[in-house]
C-alpha positions as CSV (number, residue, x, y, z in Angstrom):
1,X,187.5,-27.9,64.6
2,X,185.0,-24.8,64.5
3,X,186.6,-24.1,68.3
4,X,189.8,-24.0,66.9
5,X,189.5,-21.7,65.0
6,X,187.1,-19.5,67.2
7,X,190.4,-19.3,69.2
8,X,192.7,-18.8,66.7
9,X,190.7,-15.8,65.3
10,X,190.6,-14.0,68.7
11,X,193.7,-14.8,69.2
12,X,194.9,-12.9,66.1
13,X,192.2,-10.0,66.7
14,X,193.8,-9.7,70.4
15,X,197.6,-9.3,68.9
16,X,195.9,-6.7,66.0
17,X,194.2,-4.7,68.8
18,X,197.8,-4.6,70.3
19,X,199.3,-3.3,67.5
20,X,196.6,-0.8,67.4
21,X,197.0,0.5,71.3
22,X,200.8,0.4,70.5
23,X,200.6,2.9,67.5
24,X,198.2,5.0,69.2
25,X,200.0,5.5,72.0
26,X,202.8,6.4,69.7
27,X,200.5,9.0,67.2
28,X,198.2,10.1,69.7
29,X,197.9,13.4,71.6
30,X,197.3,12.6,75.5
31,X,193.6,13.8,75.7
32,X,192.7,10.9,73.2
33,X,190.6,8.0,73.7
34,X,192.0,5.8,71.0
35,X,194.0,4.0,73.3
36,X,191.8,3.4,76.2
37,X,189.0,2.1,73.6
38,X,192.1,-0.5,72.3
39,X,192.5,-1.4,75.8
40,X,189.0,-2.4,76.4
41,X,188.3,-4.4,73.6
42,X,191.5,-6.1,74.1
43,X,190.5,-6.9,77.9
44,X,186.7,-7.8,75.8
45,X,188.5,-10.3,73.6
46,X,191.0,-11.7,76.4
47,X,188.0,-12.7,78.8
48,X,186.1,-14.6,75.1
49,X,189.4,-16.3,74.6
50,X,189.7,-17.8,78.3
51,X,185.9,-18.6,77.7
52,X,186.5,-19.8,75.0
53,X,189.4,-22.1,76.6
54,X,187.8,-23.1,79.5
55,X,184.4,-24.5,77.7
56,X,187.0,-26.4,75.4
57,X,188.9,-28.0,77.9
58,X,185.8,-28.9,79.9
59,X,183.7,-30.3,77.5
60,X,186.9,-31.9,75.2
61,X,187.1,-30.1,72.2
62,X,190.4,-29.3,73.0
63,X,192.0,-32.4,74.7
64,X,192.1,-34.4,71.6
């Protein structure tokens, strides 16, 4: 259960740092680093998700 909701809470995280990048690029002027910073914690929290997938599926948390 505690997996779960690991991946449900990076999940959410990766949509609110999308939001973020999205309204950034939007407000932003084009020398700042607001949305580059939103891009790499989004690619941070996309590679814990898949980690966090892949030990799931291979030790069967999630198959249940």
């Amino acid at each position: 259960m505690l997996l779960k909701t690991l991946i449900a809470i990076v999940f959410v995280a990766i949509i609110a740092s999308m939001a973020a990048g999205a309204g950034f690029l939007l407000r932003d002027d084009t020398h700042s680093r607001r949305l580059l910073l939103s891009l790499k914690i989004r690619i941070a929290l996309t590679v814990l998700l898949l980690a966090l997938l892949l030990y799931g599926f291979f030790l069967g948390g999630l198959g249940d």
